[in-house]
DRENLO-733244 format. One line per field, with one value per residue (C-alpha): residue number from 1; residue in one letter; x, z, y. Coordinates in Angstrom, 2 decimals, decimal comma, always signed. Layout:
# DRENLO-733244
seq NUM|...
type A|...
east X|...
up Z|...
north Y|...
***
This chain:
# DRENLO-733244
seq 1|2|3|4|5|6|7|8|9|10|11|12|13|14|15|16|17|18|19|20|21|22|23|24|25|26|27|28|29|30|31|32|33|34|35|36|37|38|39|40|41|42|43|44|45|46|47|48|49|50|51|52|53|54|55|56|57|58|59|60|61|62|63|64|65|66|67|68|69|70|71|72|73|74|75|76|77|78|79|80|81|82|83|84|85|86|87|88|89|90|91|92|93|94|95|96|97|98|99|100|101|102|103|104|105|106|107|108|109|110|111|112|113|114|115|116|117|118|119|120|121|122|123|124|125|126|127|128|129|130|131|132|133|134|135|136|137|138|139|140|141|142|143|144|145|146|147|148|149|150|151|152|153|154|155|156|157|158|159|160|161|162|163|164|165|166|167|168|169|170|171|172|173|174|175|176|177|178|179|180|181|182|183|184|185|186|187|188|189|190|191|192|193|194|195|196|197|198|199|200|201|202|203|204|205|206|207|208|209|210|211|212|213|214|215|216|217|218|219|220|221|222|223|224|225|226|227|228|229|230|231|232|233|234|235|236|237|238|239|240|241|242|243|244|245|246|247|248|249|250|251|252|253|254|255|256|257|258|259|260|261|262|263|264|265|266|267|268
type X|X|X|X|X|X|X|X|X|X|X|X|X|X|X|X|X|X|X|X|X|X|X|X|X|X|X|X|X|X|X|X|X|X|X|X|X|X|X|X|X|X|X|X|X|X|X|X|X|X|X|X|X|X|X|X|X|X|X|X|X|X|X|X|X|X|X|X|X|X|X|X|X|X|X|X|X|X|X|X|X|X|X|X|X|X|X|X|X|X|X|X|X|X|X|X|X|X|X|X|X|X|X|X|X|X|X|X|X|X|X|X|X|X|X|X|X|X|X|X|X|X|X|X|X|X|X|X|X|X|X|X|X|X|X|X|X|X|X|X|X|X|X|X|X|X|X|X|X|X|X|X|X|X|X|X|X|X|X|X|X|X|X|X|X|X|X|X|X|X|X|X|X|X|X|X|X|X|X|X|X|X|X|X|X|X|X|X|X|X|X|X|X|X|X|X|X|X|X|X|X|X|X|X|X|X|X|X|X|X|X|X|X|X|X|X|X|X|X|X|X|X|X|X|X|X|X|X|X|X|X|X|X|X|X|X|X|X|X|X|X|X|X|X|X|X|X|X|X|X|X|X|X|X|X|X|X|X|X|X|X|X|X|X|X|X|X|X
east -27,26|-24,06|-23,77|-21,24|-21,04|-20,40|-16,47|-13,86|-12,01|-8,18|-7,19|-3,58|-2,03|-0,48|+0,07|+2,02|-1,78|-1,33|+0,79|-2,11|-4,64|-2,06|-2,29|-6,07|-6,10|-4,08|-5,35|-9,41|-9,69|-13,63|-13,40|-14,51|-12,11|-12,40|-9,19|-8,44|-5,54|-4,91|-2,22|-2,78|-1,83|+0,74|+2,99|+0,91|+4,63|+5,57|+1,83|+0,59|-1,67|-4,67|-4,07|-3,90|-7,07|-9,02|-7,96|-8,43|-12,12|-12,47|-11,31|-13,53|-16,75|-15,82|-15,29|-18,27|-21,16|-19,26|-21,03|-17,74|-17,78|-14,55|-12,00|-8,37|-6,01|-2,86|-0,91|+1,04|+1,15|-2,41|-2,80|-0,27|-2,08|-5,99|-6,80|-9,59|-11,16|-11,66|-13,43|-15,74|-16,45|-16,83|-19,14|-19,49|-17,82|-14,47|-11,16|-7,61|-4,16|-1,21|+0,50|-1,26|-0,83|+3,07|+3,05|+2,40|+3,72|+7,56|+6,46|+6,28|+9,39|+11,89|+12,67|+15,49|+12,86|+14,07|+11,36|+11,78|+8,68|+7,67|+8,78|+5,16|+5,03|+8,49|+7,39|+4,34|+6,57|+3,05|+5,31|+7,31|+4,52|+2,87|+5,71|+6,17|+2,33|+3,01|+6,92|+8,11|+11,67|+11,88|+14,17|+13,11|+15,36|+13,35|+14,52|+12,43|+13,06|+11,19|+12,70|+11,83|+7,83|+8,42|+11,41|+8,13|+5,54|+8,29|+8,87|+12,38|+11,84|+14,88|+17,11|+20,62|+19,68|+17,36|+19,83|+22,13|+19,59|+18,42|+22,06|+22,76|+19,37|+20,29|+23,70|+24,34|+21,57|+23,89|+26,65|+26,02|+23,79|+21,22|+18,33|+17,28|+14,04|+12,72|+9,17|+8,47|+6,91|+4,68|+3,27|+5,08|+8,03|+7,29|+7,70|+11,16|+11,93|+14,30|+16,91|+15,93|+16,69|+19,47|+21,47|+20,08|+21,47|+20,15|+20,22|+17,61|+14,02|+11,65|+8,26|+5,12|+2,36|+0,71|+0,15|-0,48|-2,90|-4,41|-4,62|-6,13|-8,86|-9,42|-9,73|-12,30|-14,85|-14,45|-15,82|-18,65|-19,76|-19,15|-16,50|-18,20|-20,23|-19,75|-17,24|-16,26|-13,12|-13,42|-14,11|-11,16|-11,76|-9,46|-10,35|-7,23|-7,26|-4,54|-3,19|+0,71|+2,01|+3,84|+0,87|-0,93|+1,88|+3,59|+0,09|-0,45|+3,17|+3,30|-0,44|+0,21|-3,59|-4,71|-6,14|-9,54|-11,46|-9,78|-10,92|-10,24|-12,21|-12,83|-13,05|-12,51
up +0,55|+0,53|-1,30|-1,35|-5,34|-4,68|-5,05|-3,29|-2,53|-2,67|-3,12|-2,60|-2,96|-6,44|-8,60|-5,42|-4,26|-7,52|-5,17|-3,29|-6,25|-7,99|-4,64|-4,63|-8,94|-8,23|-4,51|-5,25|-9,36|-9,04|-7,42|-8,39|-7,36|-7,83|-7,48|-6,79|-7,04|-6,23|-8,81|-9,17|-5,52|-4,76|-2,71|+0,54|+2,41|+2,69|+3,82|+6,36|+8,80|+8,74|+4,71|+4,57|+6,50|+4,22|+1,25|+2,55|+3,30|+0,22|-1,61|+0,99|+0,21|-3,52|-2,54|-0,84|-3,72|-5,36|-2,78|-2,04|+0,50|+2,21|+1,91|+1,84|+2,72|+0,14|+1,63|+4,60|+4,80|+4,92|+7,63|+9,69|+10,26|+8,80|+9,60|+12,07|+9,60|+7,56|+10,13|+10,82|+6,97|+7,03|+9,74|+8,94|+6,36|+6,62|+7,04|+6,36|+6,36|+5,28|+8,32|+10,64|+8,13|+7,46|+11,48|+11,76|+9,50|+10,54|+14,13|+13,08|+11,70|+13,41|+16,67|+14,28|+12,36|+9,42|+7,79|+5,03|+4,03|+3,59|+5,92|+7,18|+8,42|+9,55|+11,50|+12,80|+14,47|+13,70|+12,87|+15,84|+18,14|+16,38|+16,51|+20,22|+20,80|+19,53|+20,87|+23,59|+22,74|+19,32|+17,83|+15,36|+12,56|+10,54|+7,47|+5,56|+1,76|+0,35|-3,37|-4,05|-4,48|-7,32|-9,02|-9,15|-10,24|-12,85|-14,23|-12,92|-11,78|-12,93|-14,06|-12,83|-10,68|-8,55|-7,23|-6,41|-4,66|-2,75|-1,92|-0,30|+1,82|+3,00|+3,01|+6,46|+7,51|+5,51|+6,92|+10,45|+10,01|+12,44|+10,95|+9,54|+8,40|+6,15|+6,31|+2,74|+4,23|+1,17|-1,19|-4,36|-2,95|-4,09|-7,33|-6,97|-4,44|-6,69|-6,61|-2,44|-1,98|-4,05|-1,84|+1,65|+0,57|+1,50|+4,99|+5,17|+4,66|+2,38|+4,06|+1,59|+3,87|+0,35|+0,85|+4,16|+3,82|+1,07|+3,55|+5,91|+3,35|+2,28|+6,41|+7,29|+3,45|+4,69|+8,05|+6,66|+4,19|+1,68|-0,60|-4,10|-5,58|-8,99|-10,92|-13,45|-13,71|-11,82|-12,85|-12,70|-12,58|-11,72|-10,74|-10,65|-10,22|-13,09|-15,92|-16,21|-19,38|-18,03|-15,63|-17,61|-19,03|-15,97|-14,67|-16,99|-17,15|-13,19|-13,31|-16,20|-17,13|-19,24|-17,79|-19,82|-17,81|-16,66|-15,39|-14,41|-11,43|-9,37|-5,43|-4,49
north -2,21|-3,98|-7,42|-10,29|-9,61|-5,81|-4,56|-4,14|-0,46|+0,03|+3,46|+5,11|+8,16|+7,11|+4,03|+2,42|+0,61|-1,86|-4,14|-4,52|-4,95|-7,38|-9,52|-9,23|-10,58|-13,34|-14,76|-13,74|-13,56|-13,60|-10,37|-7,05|-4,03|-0,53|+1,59|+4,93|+6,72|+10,37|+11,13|+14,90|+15,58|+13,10|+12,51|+12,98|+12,35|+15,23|+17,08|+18,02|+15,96|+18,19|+17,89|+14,22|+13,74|+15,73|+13,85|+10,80|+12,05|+12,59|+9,87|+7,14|+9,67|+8,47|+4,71|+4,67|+5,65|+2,99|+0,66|-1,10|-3,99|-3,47|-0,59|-1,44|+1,49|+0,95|+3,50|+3,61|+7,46|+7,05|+4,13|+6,13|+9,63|+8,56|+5,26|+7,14|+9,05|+6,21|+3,95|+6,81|+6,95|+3,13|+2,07|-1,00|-1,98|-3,74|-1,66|-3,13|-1,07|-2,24|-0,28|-3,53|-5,89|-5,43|-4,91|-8,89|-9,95|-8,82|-9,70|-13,38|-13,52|-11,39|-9,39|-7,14|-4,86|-2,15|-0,01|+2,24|+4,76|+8,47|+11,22|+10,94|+7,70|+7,77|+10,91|+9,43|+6,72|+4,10|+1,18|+1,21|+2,10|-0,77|-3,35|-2,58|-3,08|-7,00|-7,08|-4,78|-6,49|-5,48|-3,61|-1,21|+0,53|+3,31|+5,18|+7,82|+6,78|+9,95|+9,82|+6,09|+7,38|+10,21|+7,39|+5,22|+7,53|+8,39|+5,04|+4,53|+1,14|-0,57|+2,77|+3,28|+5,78|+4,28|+1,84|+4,81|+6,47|+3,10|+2,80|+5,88|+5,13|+1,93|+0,94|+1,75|-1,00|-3,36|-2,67|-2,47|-5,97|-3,82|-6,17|-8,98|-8,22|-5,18|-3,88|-1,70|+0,73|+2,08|+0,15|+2,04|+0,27|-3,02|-2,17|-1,63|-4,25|-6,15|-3,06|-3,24|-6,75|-6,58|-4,31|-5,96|-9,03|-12,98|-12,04|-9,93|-10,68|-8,27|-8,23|-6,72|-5,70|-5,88|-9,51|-9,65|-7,40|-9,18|-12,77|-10,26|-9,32|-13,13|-13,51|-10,81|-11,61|-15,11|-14,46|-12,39|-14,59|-11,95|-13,49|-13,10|-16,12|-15,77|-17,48|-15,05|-13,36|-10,25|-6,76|-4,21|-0,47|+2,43|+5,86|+8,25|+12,51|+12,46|+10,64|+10,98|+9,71|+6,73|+5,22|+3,08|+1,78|+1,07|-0,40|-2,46|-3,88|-4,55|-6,63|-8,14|-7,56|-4,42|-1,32|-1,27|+0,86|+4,12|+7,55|+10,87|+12,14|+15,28|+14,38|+18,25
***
């Protein structure tokens, strides 16, 4: 049985997800999340699709004896090749991905789209196909941006490095002025969107799907009178395959709240 007091589900490949659970703490603190990250297999960029699914399998199976009450998928790679095999794990239990959520949000604001991700949801071609579904006039600009995820998972959020890297990716969006808005198309790259909006320039708007996705969530608990009753802060857990040195550190230092209960599972 589900309850409005029960938690809610985020899970991503890697630590990238926090941006979601950050947007969760700070726009429903009463709320109970549980987290998962698959750490010991990441990045799921560069897998196959059969390989991805089966993950993703796995990890909902997990989210789901925790008796969450909706299931956010913090990972574009994810929403681009899974999304199905989620709602089939689901029934009825609500499903948000950021892929939809970022979708809208640059379709509001802009008919000059850039998006930066992994090779597999470049590949997919899910944001475009999306983007066209809202705005047949669009333009859409996609880069894959597949050493931004292990520069995350590595802790090189502000290193020298990472704004050579981010350079070489997207200077020639800059300096063609192709767009003027700029979908991050995985959520680890929101931790390092500083360094991106640095080199885009004023211009250029920085769309998170993180918080859209978030106003999405606050949307659909609203509408099923599920948003939780109590008062009290809410209860944080995360759930990760692995435990590199750096990721509670760099956890705790992007949500500015402590990790105090954190686990190594098996979802093999």
């Amino acid at each position: 049985m589900i309850y409005s007091s029960n938690p809610i589900g985020v899970f991503d490949s890697g630590i990238g997800g926090l941006s979601v659970v950050k947007s969760i703490m700070q726009k429903l603190p009463h709320e109970d999340i549980i987290y998962f990250g698959d750490i010991a297999r990441i990045p799921y960029g560069g897998k196959s699709d059969s390989t991805i699914k089966k993950f993703t399998e796995q990890t909902v199976r997990f989210l789901l004896k925790q008796e969450v009450k909706a299931i956010i998928i913090a990972c574009n790679t994810i929403s681009a090749v899974a999304k199905e095999t989620v709602l089939q794990l689901a029934g009825n239990i609500p499903v948000i991905d950021v892929i939809s959520a970022g979708t809208k949000a640059s379709c509001a604001i802009s008919n000059k789209i850039g998006v930066i991700a992994t090779r597999a949801t470049i590949n997919s071609n899910a944001y475009p196909r999306a983007i066209h579904h809202i705005n047949p006039q669009a333009e859409v600009y996609a880069k894959a941006c597949p050493l931004f995820v292990p520069l995350v998972e590595e802790g090189f959020i502000e290193h020298p490095a990472l704004e050579l890297i981010a350079r070489e990716y997207l200077q020639d969006m800059v300096d063609q002025q192709r767009i003027d808005s700029l979908v991050l198309g995985c959520t680890h790259y929101p931790l390092i969107s500083k360094t991106i909006a640095k080199i885009m320039g004023d211009k250029v708007t920085i769309i998170d799907p993180a918080i859209t996705a978030c106003e999405e969530l606050i949307a659909k608990l609203t509408q099923n009178n599920s948003l939780n009753p109590h008062l009290t802060e809410g209860v944080y857990k995360f759930y990760v395959t692995d435990i590199p040195v750096k990721f509670q550190a760099i956890g705790e230092l992007f949500l500015n709240h402590p990790m105090e209960h954190l686990e190594v599972v098996s979802v093999e």
